[in-house]
PyMOL Python script that loads the backbone (N, CA, C, O; Angstrom):
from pymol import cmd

cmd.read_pdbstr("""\
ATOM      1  N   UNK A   1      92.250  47.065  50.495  1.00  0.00           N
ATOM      2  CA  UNK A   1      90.863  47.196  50.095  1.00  0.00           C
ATOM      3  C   UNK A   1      90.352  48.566  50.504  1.00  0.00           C
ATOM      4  O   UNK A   1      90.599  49.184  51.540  1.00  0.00           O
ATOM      5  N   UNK A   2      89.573  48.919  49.456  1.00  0.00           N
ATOM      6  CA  UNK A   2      88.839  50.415  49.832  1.00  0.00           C
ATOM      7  C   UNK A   2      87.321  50.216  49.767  1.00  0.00           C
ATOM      8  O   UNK A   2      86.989  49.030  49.760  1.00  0.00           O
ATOM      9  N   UNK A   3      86.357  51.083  49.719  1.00  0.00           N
ATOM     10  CA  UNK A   3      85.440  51.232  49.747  1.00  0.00           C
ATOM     11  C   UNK A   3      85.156  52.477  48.935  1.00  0.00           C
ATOM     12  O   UNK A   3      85.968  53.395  48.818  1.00  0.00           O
ATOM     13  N   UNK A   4      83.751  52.453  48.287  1.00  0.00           N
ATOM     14  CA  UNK A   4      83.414  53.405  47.244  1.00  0.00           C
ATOM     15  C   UNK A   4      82.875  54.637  47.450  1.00  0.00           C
ATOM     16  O   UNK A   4      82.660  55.300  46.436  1.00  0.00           O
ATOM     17  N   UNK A   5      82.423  55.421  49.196  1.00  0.00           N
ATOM     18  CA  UNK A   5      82.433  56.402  49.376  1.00  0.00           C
ATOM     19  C   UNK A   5      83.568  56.697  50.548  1.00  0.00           C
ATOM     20  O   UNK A   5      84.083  55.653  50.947  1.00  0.00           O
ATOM     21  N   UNK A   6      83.985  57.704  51.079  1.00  0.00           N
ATOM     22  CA  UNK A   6      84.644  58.307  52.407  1.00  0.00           C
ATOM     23  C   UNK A   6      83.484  58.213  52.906  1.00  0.00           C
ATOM     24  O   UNK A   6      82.369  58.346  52.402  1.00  0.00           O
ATOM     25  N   UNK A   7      83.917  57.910  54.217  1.00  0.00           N
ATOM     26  CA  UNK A   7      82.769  58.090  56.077  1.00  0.00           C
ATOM     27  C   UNK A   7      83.716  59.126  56.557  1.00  0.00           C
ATOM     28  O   UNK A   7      84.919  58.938  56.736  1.00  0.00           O
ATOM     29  N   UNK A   8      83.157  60.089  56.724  1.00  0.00           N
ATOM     30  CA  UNK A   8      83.906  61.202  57.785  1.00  0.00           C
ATOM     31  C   UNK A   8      83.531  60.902  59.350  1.00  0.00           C
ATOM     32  O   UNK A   8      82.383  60.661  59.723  1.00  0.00           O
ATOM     33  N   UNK A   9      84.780  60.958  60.288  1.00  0.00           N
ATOM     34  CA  UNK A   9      84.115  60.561  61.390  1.00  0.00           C
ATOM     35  C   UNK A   9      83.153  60.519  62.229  1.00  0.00           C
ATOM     36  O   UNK A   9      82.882  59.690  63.097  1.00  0.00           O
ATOM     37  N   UNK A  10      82.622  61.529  61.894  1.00  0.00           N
ATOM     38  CA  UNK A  10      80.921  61.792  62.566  1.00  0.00           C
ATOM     39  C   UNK A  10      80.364  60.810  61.533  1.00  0.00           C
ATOM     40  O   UNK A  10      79.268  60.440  61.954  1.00  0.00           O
ATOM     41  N   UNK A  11      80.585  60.355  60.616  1.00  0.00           N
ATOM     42  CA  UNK A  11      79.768  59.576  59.851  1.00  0.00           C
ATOM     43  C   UNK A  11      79.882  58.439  60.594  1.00  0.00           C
ATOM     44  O   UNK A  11      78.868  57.958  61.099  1.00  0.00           O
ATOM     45  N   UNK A  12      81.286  57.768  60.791  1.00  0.00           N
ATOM     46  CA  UNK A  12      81.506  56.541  61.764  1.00  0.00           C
ATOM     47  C   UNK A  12      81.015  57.003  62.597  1.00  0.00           C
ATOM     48  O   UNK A  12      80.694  58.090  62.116  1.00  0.00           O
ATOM     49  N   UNK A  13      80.624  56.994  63.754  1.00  0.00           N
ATOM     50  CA  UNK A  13      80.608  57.810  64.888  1.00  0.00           C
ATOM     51  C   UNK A  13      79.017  57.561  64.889  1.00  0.00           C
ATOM     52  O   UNK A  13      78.551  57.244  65.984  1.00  0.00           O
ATOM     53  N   UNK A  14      78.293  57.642  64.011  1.00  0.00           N
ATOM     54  CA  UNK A  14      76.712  57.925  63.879  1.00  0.00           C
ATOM     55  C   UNK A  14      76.150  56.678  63.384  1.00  0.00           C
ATOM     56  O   UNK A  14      75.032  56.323  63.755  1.00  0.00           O
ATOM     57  N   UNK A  15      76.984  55.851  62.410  1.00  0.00           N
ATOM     58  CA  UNK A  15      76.803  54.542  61.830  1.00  0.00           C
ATOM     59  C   UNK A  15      77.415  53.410  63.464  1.00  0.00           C
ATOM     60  O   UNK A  15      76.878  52.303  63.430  1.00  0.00           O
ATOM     61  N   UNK A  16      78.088  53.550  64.339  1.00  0.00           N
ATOM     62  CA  UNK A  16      78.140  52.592  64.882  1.00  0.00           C
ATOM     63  C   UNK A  16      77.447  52.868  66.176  1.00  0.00           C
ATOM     64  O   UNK A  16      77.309  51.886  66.906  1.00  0.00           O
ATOM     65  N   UNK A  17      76.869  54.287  66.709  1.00  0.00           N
ATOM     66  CA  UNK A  17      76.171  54.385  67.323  1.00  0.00           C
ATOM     67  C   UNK A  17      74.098  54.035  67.376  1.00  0.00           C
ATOM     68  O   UNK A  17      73.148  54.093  68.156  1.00  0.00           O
ATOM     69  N   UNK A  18      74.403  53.712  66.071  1.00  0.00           N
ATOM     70  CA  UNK A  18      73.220  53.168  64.915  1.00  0.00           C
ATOM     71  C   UNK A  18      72.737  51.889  65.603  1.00  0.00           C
ATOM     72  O   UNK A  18      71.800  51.524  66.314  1.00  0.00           O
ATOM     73  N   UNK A  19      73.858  51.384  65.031  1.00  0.00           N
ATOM     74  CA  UNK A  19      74.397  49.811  65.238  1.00  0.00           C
ATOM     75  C   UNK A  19      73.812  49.700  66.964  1.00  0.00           C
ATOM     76  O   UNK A  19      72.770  49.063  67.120  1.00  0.00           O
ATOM     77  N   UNK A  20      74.256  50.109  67.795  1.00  0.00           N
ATOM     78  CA  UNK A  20      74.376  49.525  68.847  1.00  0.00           C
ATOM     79  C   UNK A  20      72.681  50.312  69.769  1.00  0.00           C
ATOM     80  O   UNK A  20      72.336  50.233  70.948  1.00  0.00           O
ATOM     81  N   UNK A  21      72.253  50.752  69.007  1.00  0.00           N
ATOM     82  CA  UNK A  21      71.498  51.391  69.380  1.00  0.00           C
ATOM     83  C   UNK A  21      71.280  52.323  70.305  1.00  0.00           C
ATOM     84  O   UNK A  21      70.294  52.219  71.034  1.00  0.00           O
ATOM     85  N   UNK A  22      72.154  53.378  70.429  1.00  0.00           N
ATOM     86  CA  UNK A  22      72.730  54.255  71.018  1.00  0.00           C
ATOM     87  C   UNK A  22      72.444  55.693  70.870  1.00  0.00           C
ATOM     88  O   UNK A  22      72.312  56.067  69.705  1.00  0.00           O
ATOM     89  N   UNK A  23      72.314  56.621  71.835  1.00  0.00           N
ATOM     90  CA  UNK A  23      72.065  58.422  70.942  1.00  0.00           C
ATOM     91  C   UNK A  23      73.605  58.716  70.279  1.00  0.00           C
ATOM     92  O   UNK A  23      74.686  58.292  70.689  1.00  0.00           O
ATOM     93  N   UNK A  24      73.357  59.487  69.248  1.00  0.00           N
ATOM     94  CA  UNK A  24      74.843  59.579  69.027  1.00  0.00           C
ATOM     95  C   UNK A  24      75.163  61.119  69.575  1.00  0.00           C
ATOM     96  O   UNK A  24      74.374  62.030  69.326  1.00  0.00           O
ATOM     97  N   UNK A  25      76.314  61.328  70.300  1.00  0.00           N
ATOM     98  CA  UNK A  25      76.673  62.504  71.119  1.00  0.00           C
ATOM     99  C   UNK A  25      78.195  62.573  70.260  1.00  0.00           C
ATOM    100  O   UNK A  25      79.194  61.855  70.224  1.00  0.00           O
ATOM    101  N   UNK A  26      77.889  63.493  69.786  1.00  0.00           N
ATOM    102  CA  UNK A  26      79.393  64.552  68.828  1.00  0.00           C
ATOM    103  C   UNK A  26      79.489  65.507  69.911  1.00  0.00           C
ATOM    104  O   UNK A  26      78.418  65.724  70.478  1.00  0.00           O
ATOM    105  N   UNK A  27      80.164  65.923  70.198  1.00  0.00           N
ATOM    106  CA  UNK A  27      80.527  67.189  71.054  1.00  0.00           C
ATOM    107  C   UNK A  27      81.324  67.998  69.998  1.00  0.00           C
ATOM    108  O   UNK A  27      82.167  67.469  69.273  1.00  0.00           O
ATOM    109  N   UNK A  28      80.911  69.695  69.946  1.00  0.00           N
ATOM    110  CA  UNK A  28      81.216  70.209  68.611  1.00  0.00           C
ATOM    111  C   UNK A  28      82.521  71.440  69.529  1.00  0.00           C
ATOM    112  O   UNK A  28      82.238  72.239  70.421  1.00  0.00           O
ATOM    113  N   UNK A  29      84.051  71.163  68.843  1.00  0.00           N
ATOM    114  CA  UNK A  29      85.022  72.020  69.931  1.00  0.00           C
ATOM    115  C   UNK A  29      85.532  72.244  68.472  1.00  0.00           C
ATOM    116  O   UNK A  29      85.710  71.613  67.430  1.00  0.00           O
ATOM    117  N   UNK A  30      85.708  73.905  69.155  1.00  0.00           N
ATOM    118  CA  UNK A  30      86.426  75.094  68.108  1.00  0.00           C
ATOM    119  C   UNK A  30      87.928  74.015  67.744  1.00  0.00           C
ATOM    120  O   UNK A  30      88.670  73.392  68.503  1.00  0.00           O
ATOM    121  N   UNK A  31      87.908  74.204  65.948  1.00  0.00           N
ATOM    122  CA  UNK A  31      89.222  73.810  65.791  1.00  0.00           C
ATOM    123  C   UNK A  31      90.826  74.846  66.333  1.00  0.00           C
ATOM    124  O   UNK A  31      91.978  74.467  66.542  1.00  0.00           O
ATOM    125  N   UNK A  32      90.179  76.241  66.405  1.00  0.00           N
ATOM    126  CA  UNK A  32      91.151  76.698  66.398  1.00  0.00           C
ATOM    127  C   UNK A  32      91.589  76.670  68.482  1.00  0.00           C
ATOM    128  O   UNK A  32      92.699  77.053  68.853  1.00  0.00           O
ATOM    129  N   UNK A  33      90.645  76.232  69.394  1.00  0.00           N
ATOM    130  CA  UNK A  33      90.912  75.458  70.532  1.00  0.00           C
ATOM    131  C   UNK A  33      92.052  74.297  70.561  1.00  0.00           C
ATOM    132  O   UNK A  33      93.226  74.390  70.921  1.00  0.00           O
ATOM    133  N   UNK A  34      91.501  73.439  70.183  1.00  0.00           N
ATOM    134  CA  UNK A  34      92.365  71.969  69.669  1.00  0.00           C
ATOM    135  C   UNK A  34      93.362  72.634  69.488  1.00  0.00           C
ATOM    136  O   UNK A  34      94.207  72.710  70.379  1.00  0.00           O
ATOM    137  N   UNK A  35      93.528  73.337  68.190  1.00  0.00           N
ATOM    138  CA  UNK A  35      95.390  73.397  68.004  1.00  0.00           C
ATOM    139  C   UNK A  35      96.061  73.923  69.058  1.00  0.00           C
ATOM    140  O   UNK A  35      97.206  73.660  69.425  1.00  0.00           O
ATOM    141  N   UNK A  36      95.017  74.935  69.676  1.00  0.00           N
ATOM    142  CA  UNK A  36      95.930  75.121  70.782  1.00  0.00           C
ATOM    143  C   UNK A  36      96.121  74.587  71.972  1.00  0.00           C
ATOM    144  O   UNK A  36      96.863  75.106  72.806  1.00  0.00           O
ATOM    145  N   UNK A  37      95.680  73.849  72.103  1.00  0.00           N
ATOM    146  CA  UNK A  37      96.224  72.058  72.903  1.00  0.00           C
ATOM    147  C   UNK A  37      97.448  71.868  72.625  1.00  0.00           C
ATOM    148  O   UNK A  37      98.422  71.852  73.378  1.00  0.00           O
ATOM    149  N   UNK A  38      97.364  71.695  71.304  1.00  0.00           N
ATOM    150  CA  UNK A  38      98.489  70.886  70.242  1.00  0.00           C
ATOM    151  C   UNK A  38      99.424  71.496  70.585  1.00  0.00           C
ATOM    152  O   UNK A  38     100.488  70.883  70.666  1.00  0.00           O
ATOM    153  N   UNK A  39      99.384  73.022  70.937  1.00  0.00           N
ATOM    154  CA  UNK A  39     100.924  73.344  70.623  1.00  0.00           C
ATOM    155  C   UNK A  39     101.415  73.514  72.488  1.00  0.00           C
ATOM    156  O   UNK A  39     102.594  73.415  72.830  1.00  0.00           O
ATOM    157  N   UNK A  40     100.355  73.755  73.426  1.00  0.00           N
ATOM    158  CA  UNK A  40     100.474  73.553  74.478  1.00  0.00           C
ATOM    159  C   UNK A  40     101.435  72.505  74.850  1.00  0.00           C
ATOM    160  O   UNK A  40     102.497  72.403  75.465  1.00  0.00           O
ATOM    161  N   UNK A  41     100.479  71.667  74.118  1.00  0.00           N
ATOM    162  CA  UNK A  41     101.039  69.667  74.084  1.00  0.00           C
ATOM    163  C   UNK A  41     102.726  69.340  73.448  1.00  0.00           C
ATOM    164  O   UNK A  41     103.437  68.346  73.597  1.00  0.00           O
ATOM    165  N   UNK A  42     103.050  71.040  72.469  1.00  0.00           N
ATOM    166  CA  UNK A  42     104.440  70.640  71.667  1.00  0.00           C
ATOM    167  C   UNK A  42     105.306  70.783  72.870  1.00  0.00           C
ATOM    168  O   UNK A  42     106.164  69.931  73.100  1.00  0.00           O
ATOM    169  N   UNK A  43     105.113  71.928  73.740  1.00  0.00           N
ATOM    170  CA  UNK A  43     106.050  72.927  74.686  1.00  0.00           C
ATOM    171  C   UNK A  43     106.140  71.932  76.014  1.00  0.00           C
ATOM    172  O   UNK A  43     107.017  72.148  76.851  1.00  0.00           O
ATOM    173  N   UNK A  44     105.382  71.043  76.148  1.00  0.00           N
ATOM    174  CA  UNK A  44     104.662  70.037  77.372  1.00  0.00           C
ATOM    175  C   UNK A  44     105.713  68.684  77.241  1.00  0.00           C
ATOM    176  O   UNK A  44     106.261  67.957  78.069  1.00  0.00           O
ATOM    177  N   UNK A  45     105.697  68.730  76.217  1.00  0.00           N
ATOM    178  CA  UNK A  45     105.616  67.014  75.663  1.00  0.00           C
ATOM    179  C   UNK A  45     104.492  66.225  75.623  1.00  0.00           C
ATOM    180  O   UNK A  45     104.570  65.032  75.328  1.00  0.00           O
ATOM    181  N   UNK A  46     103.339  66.829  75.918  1.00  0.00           N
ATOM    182  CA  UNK A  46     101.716  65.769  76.125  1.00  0.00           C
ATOM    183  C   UNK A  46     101.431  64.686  74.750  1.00  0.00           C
ATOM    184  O   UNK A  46     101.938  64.895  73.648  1.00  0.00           O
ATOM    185  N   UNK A  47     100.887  63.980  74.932  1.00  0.00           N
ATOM    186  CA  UNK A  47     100.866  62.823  74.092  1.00  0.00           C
ATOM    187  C   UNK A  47      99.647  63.726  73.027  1.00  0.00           C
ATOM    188  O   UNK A  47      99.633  63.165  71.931  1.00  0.00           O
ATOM    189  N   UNK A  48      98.942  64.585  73.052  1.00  0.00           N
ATOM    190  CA  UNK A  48      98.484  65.764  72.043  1.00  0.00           C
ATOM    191  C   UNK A  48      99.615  66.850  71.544  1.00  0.00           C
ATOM    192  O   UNK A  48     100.001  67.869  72.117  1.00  0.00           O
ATOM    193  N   UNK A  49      99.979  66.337  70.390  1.00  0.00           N
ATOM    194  CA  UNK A  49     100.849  67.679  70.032  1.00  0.00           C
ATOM    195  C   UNK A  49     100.611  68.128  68.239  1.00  0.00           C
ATOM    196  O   UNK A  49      99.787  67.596  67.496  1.00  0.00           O
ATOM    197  N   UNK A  50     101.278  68.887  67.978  1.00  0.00           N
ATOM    198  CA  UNK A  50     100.813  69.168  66.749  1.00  0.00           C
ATOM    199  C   UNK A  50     100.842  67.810  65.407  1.00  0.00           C
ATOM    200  O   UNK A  50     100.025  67.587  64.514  1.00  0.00           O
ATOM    201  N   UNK A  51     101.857  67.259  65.683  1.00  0.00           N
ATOM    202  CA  UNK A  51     102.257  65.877  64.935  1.00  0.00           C
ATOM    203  C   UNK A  51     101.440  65.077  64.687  1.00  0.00           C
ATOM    204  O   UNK A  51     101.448  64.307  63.727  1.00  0.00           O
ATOM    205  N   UNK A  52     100.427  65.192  65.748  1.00  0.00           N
ATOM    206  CA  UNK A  52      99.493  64.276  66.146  1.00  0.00           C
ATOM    207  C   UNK A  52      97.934  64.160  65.559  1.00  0.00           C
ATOM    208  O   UNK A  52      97.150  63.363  65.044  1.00  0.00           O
ATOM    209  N   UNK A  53      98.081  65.771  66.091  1.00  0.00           N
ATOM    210  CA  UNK A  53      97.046  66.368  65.702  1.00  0.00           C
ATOM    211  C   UNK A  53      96.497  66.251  64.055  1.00  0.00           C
ATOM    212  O   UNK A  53      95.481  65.921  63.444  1.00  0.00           O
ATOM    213  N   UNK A  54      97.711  66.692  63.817  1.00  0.00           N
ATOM    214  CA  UNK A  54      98.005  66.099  62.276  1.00  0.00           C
ATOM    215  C   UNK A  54      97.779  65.010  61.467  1.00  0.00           C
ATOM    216  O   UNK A  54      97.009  64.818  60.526  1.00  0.00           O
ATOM    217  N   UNK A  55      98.719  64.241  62.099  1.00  0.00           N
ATOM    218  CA  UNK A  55      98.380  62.745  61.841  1.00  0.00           C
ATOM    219  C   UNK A  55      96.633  62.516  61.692  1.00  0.00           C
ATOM    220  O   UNK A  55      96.032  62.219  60.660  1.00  0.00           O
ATOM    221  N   UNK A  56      95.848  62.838  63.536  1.00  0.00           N
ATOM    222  CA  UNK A  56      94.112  62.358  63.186  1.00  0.00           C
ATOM    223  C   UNK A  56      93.330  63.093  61.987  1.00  0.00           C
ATOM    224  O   UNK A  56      92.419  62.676  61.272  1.00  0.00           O
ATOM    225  N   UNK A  57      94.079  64.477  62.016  1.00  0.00           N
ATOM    226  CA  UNK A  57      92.477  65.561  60.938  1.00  0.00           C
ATOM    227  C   UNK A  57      92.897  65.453  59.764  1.00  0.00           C
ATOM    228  O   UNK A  57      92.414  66.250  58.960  1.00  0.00           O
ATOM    229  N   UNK A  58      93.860  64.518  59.286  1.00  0.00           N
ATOM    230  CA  UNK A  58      94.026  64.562  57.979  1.00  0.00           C
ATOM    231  C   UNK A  58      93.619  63.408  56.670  1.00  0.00           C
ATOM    232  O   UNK A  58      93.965  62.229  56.610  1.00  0.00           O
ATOM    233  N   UNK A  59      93.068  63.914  56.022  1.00  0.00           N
ATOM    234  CA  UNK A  59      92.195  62.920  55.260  1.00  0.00           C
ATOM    235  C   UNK A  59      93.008  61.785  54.607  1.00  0.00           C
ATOM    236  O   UNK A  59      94.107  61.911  54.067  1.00  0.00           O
ATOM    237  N   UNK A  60      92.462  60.928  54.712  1.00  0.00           N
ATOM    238  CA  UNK A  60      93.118  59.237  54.177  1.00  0.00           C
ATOM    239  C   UNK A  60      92.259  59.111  53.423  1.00  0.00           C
ATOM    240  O   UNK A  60      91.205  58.650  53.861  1.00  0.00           O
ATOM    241  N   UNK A  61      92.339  59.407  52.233  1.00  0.00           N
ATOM    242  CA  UNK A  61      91.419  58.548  50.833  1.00  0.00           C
ATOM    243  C   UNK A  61      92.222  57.521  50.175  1.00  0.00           C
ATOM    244  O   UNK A  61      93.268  57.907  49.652  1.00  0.00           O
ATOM    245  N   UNK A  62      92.001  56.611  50.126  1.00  0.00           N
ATOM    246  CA  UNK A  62      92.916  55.343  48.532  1.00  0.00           C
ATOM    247  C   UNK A  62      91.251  55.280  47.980  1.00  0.00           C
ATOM    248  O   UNK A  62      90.113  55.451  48.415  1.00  0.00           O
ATOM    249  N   UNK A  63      92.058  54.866  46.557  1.00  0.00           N
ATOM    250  CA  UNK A  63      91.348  54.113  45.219  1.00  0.00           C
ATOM    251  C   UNK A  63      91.290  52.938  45.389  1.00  0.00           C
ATOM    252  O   UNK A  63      92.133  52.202  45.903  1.00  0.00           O
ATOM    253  N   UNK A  64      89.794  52.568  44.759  1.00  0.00           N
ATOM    254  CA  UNK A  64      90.005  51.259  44.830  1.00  0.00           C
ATOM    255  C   UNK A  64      89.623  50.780  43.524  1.00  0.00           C
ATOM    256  O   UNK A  64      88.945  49.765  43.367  1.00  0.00           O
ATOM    257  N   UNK A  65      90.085  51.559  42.514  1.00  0.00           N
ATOM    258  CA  UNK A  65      89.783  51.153  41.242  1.00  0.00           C
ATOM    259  C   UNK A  65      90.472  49.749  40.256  1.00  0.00           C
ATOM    260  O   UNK A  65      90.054  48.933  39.436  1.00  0.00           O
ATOM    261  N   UNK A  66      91.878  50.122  40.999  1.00  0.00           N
ATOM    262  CA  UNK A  66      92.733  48.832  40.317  1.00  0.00           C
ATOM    263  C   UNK A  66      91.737  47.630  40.754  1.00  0.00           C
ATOM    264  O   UNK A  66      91.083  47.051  39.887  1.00  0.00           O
ATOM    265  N   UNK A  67      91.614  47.186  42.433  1.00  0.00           N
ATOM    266  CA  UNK A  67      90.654  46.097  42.689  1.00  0.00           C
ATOM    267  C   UNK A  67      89.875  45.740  42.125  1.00  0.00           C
ATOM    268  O   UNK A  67      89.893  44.603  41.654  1.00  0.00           O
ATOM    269  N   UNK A  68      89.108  46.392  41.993  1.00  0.00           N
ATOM    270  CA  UNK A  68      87.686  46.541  41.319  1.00  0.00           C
ATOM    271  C   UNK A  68      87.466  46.033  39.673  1.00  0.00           C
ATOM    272  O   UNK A  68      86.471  45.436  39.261  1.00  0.00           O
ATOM    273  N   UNK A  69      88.611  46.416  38.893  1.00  0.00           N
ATOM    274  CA  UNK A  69      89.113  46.329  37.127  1.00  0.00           C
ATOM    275  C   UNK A  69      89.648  44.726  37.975  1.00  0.00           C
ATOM    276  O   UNK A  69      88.917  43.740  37.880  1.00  0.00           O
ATOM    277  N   UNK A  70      90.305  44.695  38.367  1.00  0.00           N
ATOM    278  CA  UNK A  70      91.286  43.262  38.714  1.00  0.00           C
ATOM    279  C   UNK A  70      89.521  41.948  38.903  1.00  0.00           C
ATOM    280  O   UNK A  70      89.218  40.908  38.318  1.00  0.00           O
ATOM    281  N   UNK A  71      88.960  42.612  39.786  1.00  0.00           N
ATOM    282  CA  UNK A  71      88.002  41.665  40.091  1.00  0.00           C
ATOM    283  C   UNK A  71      86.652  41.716  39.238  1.00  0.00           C
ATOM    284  O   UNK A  71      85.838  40.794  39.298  1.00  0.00           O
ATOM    285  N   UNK A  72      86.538  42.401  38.756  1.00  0.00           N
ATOM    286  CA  UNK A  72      85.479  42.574  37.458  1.00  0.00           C
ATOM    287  C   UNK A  72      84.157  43.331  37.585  1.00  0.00           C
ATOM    288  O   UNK A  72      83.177  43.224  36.847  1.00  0.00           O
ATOM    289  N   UNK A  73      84.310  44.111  38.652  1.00  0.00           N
ATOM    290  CA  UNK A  73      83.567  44.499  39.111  1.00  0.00           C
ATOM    291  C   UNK A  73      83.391  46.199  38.922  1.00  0.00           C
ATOM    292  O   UNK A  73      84.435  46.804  38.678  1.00  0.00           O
ATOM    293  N   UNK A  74      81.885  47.152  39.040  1.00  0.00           N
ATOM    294  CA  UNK A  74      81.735  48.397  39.013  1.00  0.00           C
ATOM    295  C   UNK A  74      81.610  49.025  40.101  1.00  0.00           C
ATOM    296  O   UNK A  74      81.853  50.222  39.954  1.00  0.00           O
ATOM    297  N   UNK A  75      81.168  48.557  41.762  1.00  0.00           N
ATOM    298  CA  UNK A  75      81.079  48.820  42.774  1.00  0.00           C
ATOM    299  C   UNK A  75      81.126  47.671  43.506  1.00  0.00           C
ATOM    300  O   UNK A  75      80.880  46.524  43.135  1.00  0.00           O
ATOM    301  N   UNK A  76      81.628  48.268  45.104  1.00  0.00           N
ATOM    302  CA  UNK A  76      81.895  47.289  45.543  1.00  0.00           C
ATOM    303  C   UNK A  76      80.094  46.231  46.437  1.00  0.00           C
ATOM    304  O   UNK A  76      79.089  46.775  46.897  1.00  0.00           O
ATOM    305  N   UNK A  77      80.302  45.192  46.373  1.00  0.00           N
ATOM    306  CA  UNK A  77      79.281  44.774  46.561  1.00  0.00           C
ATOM    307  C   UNK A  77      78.216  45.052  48.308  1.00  0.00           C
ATOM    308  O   UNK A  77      77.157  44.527  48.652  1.00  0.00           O
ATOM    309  N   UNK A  78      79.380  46.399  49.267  1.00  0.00           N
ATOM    310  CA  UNK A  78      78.774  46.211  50.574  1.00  0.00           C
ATOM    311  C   UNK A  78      79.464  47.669  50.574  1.00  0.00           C
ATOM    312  O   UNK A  78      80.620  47.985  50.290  1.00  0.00           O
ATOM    313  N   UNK A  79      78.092  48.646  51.092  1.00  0.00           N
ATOM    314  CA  UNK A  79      78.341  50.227  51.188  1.00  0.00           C
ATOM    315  C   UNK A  79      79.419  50.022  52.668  1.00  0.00           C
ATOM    316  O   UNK A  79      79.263  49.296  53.650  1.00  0.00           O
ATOM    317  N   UNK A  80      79.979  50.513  52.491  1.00  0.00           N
ATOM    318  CA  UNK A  80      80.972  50.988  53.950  1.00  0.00           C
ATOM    319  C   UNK A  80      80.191  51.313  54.853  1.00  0.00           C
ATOM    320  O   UNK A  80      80.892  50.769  55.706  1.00  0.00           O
ATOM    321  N   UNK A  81      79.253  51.768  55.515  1.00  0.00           N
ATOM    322  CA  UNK A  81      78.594  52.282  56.057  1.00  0.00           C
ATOM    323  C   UNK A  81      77.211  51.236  56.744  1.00  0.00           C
ATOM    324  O   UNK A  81      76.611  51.377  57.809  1.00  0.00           O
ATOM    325  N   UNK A  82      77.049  50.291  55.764  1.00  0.00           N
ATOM    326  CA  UNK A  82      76.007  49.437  55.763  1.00  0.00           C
ATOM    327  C   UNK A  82      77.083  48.218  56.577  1.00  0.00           C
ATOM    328  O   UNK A  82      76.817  47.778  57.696  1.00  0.00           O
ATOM    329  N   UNK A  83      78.284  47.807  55.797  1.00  0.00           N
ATOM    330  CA  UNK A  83      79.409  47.032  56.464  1.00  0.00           C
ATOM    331  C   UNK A  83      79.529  47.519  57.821  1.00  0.00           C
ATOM    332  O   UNK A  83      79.366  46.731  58.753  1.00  0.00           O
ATOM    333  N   UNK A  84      79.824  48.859  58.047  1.00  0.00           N
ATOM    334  CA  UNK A  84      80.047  48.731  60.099  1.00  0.00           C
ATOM    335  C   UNK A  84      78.900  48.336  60.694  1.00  0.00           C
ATOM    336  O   UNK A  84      78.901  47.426  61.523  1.00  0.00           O
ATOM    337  N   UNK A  85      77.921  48.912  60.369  1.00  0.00           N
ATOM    338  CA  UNK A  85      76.686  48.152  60.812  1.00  0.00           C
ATOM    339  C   UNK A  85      76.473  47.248  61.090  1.00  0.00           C
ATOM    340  O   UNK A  85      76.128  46.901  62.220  1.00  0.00           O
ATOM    341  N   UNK A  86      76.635  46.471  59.995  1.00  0.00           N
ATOM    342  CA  UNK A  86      76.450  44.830  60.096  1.00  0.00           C
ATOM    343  C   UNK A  86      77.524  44.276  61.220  1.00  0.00           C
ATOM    344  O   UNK A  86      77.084  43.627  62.168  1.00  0.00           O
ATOM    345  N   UNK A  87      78.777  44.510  61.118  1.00  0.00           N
ATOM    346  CA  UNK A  87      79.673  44.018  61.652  1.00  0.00           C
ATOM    347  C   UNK A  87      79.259  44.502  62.876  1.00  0.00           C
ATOM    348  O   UNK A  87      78.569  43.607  63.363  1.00  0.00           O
ATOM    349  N   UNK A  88      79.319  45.607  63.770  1.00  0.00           N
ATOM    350  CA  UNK A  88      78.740  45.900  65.295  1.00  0.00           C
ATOM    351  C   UNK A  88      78.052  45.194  65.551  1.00  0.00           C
ATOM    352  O   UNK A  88      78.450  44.340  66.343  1.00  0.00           O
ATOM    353  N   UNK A  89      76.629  45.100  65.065  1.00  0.00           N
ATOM    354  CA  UNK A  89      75.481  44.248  65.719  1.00  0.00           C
ATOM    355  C   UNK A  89      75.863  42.578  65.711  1.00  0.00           C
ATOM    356  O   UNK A  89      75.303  41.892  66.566  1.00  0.00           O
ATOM    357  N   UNK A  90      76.810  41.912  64.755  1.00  0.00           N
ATOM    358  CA  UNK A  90      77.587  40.700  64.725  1.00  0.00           C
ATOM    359  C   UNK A  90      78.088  40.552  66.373  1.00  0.00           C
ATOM    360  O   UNK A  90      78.044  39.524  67.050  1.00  0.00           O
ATOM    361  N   UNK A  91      78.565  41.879  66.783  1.00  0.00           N
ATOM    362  CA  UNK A  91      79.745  41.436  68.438  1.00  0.00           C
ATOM    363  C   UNK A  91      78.507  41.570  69.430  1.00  0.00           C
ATOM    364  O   UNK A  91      78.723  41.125  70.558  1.00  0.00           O
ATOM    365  N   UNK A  92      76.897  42.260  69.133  1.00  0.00           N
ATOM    366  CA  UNK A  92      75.879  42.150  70.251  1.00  0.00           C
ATOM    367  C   UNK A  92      75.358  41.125  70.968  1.00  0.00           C
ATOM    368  O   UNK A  92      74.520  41.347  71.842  1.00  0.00           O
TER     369      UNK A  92
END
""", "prot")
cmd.dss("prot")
cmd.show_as("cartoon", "prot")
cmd.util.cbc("prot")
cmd.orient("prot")
């Protein structure tokens, strides 16, 4: 299952700090810092390494169009965004 926009993590991050009624605190660090963690982390072995690094900053989009034609539908009936919401304040 997908959902019909991307949340970039500050988007999560701001939607579940929402939720819980919380300030939301991003702390803003140079990307070109981080990598060099990463590669610190390659020469180290640290559980931060470039692989890794990789793995988190890289965008995961799917379609969810087949679903959607399959189920008869034009959008999905719960914004992603409105869904974490709901669901956080559910565990309060």
């Amino acid at each position: 299952m997908a959902d019909d926009e991307g949340l970039s993590t500050n988007e999560l991050i701001a939607a579940m700090c929402e939720a819980m009624g919380k300030k939301v605190r991003i702390w803003k660090i140079s990307r070109g810092f981080i990598e060099k963690c990463a590669l610190v982390g390659d020469t180290l072995h640290l559980p931060l390494n470039t692989v890794r690094l990789n793995k988190l900053t890289e965008n995961y989009m799917v379609s969810n169009e087949k679903i959607k034609k399959a189920v008869g539908i034009k959008q999905m009936p719960v914004r992603a965004r409105d869904g974490i919401v709901k669901t956080i304040k559910c565990f309060d």
